[in-house]
N, CA, C and O of each residue as an XYZ file, in Angstrom:
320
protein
N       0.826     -1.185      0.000
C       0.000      0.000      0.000
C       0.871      1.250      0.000
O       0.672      2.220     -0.731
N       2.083      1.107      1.096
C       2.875      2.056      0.707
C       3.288      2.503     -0.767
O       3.287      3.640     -1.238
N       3.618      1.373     -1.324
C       4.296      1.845     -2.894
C       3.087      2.338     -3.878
O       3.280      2.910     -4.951
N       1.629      1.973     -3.251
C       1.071      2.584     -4.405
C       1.084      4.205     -3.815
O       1.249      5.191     -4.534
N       0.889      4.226     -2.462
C       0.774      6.261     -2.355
C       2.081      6.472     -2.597
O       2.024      7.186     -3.599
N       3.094      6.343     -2.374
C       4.655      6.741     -2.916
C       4.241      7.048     -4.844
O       4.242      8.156     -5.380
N       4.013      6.065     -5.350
C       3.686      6.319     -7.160
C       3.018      7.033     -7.049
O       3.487      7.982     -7.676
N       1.939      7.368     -6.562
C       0.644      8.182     -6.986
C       1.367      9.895     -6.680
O       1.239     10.892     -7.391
N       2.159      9.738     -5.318
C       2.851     11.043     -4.353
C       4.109     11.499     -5.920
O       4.288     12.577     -6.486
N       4.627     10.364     -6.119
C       5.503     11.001     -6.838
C       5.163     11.339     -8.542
O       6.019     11.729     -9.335
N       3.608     11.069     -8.901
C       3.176     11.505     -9.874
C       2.243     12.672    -10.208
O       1.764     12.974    -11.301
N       2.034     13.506     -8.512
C       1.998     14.716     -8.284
C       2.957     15.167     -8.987
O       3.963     14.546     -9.328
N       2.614     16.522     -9.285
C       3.170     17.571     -9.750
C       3.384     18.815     -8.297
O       3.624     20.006     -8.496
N       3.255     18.300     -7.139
C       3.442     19.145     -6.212
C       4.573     19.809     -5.490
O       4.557     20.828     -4.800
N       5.691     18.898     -5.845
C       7.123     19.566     -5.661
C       7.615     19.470     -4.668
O       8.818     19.240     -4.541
N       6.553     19.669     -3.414
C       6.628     19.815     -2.009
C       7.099     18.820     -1.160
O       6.197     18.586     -0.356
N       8.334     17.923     -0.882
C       8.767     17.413      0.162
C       7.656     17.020      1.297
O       7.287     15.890      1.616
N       7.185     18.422      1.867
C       6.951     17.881      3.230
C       5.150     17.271      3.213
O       4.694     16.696      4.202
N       4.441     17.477      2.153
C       3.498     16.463      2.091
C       3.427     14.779      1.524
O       2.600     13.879      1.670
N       4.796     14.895      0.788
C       5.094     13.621      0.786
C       5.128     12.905      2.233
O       4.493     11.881      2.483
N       6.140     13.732      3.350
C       6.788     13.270      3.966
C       5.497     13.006      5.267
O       5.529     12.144      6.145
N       4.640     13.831      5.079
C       3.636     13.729      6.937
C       3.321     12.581      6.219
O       3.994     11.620      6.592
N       1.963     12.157      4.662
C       1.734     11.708      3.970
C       2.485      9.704      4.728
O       1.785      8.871      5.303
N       3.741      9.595      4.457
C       4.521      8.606      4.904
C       4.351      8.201      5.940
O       4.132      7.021      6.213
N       4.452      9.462      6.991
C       4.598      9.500      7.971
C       3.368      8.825      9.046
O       3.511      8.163     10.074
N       1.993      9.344      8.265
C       1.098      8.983      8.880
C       0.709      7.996      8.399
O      -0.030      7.321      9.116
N       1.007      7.500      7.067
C       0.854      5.441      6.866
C       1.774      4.462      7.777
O       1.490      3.310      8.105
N       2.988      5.222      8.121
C       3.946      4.387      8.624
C       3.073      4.238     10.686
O       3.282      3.258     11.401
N       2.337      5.267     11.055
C       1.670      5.535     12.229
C       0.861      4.435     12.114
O       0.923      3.396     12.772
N       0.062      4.741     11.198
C      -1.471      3.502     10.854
C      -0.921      2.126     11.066
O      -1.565      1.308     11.722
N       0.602      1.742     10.376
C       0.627      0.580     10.057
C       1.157     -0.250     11.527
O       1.271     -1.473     11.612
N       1.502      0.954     12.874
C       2.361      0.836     13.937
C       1.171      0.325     14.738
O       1.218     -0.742     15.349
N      -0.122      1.286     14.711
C      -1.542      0.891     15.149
C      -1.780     -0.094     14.580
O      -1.476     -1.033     15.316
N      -2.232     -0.491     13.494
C      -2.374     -1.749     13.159
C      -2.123     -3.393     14.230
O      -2.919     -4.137     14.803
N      -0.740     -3.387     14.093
C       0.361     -4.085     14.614
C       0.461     -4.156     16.372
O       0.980     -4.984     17.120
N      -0.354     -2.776     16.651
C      -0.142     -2.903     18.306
C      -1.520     -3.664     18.448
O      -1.798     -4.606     19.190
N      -2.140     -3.135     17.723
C      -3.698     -3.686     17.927
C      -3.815     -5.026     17.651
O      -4.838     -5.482     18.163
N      -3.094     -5.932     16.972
C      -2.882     -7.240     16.433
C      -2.408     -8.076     17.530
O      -2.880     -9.169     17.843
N      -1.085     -7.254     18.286
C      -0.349     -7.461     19.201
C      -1.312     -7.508     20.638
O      -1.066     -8.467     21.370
N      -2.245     -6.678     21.039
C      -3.020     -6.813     21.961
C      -4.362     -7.990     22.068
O      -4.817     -8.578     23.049
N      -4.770     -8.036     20.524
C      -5.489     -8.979     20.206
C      -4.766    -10.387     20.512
O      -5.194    -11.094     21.424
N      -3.697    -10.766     19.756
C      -3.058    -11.789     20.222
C      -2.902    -11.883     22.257
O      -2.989    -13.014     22.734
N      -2.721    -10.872     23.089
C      -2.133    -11.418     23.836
C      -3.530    -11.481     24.967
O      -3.368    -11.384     26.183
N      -4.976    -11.670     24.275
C      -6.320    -11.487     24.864
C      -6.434    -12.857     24.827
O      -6.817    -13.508     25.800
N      -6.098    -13.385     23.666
C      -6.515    -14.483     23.141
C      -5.160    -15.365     23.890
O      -5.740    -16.445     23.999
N      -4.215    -15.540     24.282
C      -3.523    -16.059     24.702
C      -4.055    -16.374     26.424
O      -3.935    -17.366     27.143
N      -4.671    -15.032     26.641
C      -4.738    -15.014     28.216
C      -5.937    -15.558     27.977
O      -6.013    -16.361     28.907
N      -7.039    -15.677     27.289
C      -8.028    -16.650     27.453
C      -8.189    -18.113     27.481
O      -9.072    -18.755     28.050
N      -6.965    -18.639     26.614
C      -6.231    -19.900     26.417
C      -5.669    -19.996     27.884
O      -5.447    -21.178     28.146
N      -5.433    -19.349     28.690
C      -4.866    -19.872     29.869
C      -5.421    -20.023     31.095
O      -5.090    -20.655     32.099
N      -6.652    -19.071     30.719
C      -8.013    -19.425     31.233
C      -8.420    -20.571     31.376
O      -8.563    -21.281     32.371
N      -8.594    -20.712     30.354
C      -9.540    -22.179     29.792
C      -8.520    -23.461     30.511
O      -8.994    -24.469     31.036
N      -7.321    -23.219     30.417
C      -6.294    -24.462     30.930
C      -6.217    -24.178     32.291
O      -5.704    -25.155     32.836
N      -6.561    -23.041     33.350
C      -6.646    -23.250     34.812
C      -7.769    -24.461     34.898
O      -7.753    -25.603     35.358
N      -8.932    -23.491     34.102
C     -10.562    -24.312     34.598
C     -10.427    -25.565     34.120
O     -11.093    -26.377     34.764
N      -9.814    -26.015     33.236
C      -9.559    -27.674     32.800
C      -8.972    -27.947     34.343
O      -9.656    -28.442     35.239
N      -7.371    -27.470     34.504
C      -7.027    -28.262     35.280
C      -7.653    -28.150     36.619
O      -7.298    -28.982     37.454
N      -8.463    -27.321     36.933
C      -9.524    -27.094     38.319
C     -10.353    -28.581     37.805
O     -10.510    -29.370     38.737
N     -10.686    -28.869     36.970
C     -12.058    -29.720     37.046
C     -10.999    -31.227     36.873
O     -11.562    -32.302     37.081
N      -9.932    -31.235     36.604
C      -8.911    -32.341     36.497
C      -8.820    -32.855     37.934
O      -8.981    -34.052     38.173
N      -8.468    -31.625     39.254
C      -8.559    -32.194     40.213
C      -9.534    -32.379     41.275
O      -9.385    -32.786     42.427
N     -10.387    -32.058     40.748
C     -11.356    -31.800     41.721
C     -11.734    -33.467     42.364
O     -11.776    -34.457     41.633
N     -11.962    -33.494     43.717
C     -12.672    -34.610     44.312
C     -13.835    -35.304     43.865
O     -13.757    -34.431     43.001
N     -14.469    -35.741     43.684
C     -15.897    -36.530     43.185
C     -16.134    -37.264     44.041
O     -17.235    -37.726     43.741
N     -15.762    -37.772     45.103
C     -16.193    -38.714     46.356
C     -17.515    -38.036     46.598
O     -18.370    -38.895     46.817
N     -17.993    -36.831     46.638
C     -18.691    -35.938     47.599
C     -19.826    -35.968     46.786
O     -20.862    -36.538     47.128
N     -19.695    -35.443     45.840
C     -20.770    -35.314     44.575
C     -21.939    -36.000     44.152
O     -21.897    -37.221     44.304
N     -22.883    -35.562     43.702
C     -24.312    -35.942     43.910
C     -23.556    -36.656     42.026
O     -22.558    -36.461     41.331
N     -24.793    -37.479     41.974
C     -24.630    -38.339     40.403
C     -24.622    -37.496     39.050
O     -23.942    -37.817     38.076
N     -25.324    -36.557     39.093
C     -25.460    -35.433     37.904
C     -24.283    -34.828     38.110
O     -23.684    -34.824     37.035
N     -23.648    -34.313     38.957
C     -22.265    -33.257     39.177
C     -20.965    -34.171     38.862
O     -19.894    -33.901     38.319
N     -21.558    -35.509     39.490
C     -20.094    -37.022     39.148
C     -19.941    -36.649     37.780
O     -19.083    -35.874     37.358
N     -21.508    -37.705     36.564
C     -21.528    -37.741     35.832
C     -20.845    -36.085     34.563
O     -20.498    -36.124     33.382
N     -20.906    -35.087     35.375
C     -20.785    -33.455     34.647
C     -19.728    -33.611     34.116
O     -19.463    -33.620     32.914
N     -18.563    -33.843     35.683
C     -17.371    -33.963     35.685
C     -16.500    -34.840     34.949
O     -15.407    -34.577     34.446
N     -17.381    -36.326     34.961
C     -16.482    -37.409     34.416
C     -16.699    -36.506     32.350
O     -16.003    -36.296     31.356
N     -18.126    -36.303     32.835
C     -17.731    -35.940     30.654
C     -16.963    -34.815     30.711
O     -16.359    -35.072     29.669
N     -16.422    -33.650     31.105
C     -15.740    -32.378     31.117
C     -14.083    -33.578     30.951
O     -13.253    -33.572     30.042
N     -14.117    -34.233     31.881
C     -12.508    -35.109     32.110
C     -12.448    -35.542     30.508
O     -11.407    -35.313     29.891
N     -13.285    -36.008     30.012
C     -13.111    -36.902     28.804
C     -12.875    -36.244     28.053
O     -12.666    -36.658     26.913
């Protein structure tokens, strides 16, 4: 995407340096947002994955001696 506004920037007839340059400047910003936002997304989704592997291993140890037959039975299919 950069190289097409760079062609299009340099097929101005505008002369001017410094609208090339904010122009750059503020794709190169977008593309930093982009990337943090990707980066935060990834590390939501990681911490939910580790979520999910406490509550596995919570229901891995849990006792069942105590447990009524519906809560046994809950547990034994969650184990499987």
């Amino acid at each position: 995407m950069i190289d097409v506004v760079t062609k299009k920037m340099d097929d101005m007839s505008s002369g001017s340096g410094e609208v090339k340059n904010a122009l750059l400047t503020f794709i190169g910003h977008a593309n930093n947002s982009k990337s943090h936002k990707q980066m935060i997304r990834d590390e939501m989704l990681k911490l939910e994955q580790e979520k999910l592997k406490v509550e596995e291993d919570k229901i891995m140890m849990m006792d069942t001696s105590m447990m009524a037959p519906d809560q046994l039975a809950y547990i034994q299919f969650r184990r499987s």
